[in-house]
Structure formats: C-alpha cells, structure tokens
MMTF fields as JSON, N, C-alpha, C and O atoms, coordinates in Angstrom:
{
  "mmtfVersion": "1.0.0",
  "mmtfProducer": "UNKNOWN",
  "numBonds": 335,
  "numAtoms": 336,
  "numGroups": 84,
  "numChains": 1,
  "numModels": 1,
  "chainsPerModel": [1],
  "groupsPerChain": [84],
  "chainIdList": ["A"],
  "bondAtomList": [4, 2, 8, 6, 12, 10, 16, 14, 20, 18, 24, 22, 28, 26, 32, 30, 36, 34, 40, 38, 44, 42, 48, 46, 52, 50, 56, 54, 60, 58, 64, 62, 68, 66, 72, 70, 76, 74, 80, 78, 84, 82, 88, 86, 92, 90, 96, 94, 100, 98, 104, 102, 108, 106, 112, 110, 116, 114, 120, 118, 124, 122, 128, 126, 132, 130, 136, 134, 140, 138, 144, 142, 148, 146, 152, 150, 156, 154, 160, 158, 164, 162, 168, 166, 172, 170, 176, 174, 180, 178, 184, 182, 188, 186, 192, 190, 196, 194, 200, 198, 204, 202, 208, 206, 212, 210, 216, 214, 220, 218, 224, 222, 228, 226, 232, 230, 236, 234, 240, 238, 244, 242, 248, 246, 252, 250, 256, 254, 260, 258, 264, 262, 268, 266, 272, 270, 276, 274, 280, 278, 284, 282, 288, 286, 292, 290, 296, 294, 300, 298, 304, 302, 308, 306, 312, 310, 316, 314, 320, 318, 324, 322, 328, 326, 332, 330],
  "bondOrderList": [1, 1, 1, 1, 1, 1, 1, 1, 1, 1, 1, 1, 1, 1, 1, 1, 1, 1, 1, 1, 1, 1, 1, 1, 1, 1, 1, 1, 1, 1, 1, 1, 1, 1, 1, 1, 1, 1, 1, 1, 1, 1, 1, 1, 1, 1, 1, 1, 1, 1, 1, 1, 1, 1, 1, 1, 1, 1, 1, 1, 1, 1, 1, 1, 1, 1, 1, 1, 1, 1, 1, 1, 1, 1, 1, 1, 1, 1, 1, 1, 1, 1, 1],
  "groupList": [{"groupName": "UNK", "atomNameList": ["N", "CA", "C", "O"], "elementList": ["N", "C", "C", "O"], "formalChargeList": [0, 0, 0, 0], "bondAtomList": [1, 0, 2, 1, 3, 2], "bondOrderList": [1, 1, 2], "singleLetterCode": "X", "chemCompType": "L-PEPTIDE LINKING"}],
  "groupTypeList": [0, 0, 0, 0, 0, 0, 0, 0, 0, 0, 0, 0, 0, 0, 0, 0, 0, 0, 0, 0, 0, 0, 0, 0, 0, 0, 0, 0, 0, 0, 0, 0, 0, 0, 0, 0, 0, 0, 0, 0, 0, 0, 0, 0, 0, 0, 0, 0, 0, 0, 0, 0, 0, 0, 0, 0, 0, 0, 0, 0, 0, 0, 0, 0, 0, 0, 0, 0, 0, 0, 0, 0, 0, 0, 0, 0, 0, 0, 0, 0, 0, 0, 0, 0],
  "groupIdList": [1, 2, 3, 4, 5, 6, 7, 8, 9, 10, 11, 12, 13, 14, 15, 16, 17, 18, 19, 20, 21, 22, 23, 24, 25, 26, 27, 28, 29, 30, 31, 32, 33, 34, 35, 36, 37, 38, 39, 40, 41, 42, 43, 44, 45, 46, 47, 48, 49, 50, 51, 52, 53, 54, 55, 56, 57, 58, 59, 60, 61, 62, 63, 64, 65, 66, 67, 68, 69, 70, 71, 72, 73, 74, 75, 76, 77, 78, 79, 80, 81, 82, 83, 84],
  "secStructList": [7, 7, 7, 1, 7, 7, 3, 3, 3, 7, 7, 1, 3, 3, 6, 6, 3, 3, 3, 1, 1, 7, 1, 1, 7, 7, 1, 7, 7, 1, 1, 1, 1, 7, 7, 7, 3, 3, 3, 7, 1, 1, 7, 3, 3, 3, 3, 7, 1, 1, 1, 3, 3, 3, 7, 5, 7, 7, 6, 6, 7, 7, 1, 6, 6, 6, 6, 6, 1, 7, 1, 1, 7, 3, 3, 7, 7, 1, 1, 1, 7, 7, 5, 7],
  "xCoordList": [62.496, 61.774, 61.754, 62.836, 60.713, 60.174, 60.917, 61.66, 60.605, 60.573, 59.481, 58.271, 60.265, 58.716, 57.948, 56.749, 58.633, 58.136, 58.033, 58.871, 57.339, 57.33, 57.105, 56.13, 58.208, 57.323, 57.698, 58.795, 56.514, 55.941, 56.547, 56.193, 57.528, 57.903, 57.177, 57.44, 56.253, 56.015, 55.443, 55.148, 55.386, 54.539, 52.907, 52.555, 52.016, 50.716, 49.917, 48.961, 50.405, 48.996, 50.641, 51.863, 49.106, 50.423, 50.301, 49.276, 51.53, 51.945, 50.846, 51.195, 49.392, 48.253, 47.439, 46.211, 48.044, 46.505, 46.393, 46.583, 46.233, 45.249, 45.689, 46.682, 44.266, 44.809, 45.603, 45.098, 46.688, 47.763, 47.533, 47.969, 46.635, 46.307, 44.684, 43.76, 44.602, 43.399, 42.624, 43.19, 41.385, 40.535, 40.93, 40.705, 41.5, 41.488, 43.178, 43.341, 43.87, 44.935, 44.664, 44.106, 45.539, 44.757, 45.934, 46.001, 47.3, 48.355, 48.609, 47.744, 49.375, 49.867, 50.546, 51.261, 50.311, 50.702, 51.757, 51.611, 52.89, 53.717, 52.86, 52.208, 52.89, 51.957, 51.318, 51.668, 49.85, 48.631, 48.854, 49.396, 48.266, 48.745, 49.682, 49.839, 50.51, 51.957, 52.487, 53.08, 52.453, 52.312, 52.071, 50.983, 53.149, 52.568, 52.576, 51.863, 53.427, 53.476, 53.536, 54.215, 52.974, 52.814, 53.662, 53.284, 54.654, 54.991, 55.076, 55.506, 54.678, 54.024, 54.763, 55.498, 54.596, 54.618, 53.935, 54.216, 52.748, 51.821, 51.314, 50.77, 51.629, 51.36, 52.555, 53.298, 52.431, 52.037, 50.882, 50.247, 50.672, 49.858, 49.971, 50.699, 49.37, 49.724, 48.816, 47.678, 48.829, 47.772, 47.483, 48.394, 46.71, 46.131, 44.908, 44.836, 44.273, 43.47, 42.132, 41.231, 42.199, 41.146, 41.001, 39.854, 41.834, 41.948, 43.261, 44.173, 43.166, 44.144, 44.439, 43.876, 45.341, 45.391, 46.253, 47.448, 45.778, 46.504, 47.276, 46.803, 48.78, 49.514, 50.212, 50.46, 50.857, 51.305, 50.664, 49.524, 51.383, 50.663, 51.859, 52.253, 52.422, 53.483, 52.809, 51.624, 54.231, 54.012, 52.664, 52.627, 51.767, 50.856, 49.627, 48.576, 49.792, 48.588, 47.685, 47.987, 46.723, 45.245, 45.123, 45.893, 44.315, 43.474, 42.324, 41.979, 41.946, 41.063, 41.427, 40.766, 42.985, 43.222, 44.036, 44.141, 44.596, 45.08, 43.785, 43.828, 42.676, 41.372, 40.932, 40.11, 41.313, 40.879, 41.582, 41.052, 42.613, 43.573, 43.996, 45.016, 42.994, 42.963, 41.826, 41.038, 41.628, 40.695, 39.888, 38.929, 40.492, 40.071, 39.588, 40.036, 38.508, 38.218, 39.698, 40.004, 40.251, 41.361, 40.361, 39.566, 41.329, 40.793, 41.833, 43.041, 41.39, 41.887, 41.527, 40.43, 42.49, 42.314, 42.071, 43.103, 40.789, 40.948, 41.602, 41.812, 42.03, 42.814, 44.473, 45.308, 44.66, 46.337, 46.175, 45.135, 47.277, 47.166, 48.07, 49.178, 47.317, 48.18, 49.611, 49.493, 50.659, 51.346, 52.084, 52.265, 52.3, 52.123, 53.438, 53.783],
  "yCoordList": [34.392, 33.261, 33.384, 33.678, 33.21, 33.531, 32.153, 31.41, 31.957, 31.053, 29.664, 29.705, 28.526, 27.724, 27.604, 27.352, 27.796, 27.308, 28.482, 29.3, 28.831, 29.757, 29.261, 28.534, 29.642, 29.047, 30.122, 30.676, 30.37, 31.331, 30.573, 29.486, 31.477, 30.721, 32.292, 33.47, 31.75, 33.208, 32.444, 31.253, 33.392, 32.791, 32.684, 33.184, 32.098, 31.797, 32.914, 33.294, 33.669, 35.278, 36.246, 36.115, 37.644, 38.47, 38.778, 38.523, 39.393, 38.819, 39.49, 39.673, 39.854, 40.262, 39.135, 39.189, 38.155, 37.073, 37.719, 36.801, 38.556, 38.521, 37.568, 36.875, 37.486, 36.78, 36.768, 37.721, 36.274, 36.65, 36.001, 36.326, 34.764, 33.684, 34.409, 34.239, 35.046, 35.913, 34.913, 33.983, 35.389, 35.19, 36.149, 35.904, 37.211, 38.056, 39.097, 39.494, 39.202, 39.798, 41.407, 42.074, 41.825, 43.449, 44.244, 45.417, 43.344, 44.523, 44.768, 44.27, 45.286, 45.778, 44.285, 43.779, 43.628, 42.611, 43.21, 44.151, 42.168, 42.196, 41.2, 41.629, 40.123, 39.126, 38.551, 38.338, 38.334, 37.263, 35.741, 35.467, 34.922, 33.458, 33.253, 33.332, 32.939, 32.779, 31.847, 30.869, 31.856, 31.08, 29.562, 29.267, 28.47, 27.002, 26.351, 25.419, 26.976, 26.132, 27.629, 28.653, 27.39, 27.925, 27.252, 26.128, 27.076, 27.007, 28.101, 29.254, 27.542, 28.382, 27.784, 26.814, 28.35, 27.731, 26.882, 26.265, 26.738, 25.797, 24.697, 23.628, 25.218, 24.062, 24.126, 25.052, 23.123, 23.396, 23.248, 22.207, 24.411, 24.384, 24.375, 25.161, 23.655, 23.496, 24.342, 23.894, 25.165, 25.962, 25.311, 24.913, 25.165, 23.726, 24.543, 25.736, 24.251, 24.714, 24.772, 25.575, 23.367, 23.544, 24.52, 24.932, 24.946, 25.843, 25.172, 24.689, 25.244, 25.333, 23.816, 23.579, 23.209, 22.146, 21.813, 22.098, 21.234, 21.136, 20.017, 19.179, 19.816, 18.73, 18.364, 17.164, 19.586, 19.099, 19.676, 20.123, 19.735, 19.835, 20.079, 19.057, 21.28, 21.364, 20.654, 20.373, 20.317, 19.01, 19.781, 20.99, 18.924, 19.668, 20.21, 20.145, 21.048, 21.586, 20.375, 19.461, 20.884, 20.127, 21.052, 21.966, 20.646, 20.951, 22.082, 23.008, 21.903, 23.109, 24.028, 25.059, 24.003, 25.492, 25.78, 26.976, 25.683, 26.1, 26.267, 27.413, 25.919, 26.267, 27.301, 28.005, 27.632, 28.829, 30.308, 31.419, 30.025, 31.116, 31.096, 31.502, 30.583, 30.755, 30.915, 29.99, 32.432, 32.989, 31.805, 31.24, 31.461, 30.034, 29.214, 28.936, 28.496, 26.863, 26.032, 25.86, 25.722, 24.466, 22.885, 22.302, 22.658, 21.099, 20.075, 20.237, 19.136, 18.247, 16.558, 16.018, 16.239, 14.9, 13.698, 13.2, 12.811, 11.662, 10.625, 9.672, 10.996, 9.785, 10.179, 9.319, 11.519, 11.935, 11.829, 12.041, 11.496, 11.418, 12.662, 12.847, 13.591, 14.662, 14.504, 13.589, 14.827, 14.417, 15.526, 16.741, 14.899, 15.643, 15.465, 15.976],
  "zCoordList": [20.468, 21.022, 22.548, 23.055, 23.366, 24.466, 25.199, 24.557, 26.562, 27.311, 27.325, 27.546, 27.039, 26.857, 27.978, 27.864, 29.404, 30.689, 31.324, 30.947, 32.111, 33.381, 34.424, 34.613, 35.561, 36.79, 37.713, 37.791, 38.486, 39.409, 40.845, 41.301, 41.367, 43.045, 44.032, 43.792, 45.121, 45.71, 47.139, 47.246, 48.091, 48.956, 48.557, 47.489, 49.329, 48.606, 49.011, 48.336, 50.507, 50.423, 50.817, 50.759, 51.398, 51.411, 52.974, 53.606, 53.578, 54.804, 55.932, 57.099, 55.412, 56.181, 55.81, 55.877, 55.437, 54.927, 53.65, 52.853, 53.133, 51.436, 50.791, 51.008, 49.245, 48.86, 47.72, 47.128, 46.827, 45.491, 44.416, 43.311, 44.716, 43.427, 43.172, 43.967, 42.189, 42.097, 40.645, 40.07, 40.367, 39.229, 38.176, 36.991, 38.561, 37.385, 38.12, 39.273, 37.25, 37.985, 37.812, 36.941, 39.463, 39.467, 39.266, 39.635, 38.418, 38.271, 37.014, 36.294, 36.481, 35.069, 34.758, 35.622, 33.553, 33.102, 31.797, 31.016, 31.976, 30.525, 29.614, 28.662, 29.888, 28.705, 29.949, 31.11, 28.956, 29.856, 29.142, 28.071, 30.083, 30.165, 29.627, 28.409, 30.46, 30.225, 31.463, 31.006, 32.831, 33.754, 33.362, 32.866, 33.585, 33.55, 35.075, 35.448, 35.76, 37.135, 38.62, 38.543, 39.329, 41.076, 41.659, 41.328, 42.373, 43.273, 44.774, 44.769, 45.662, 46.991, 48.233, 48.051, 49.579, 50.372, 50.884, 51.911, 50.07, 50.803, 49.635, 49.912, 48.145, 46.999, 45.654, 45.327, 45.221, 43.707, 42.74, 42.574, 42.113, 41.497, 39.626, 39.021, 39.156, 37.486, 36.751, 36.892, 36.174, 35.006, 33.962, 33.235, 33.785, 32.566, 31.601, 31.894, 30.881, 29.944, 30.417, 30.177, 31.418, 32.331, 33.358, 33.532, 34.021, 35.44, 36.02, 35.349, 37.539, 37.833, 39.124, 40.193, 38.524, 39.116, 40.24, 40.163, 41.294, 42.51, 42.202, 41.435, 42.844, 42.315, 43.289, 43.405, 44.527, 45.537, 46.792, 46.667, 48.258, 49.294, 50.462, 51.023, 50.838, 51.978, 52.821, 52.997, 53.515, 54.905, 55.87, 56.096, 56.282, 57.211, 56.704, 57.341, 54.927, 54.819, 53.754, 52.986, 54.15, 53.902, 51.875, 51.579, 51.117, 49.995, 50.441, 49.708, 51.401, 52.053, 52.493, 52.372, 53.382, 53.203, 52.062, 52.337, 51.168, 49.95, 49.605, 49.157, 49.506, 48.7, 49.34, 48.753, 50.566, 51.242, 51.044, 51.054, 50.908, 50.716, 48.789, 48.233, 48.307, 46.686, 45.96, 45.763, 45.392, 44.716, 44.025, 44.552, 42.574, 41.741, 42.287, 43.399, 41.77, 42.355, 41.661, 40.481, 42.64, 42.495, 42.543, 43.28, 40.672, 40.491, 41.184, 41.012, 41.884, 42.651, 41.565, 41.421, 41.145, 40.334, 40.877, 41.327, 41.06, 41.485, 41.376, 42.126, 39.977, 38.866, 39.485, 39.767, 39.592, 40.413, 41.939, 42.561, 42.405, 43.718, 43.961, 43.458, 44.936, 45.354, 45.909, 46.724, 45.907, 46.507, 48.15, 48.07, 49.121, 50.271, 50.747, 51.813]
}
C-alpha cells in the first residue's frame, strides 16, 4: 500500500528563473499523478481533478507572479479566500 498523500516541498523556479511547475513533466517519472499538494516558496498549491489550485500566497507575493513563474493556468477560487 502506497502513500495516501504526497506533498511536494521545492522552491517554485530554478535558481536562473526557469520554470519547475510544468504542463507536462520533462523527467523520468516513477508514477504519474500522484502529487496532492505544492508547497513553494512563493505558494501553496492543491492538485485537484480540476487543475491546479492556488490556496496560499508567501508574505509579499501577488497571484500574478506565482501565475508568472507557473507553466499551468492556476485556478484562483472566489468562493476560497486565498490565504496570504
């Protein structure tokens, strides 16, 4: 029996700016979707069935640059309030 949870701790690019939260991953995978939670220096992010949901916000950064420095369109919930 596997792990029920995964959670991903990393910084959010790599230390030239690129970017690490990709659309399609470009390395050798052990298992695909498997990931439930991102944690970053700059968010958390939740993996949902829908895509990928923004949930928190390090002190200072904005939804636009996490949207900038992340491949995916990040869903932002009106009904959740981000928390910062």
């Amino acid at each position: 029996m596997g792990a029920r949870r995964v959670i991903v701790a990393m910084e959010h690019t790599t230390k030239n700016g690129g970017l690490k939260i990709l659309n399609k991953c470009t390395l050798p995978l052990t298992a695909a979707k498997q990931v439930n939670l991102i944690i970053t220096d700059m968010a958390v992010i939740e993996v949902t069935l829908r895509g990928l949901l923004l949930k928190e916000l390090a002190p200072g950064i904005s939804c636009e640059e996490v949207q900038a420095c992340t491949e995916p369109f990040l869903i932002t919930s009106e009904e959740e309030e981000i928390a910062v």
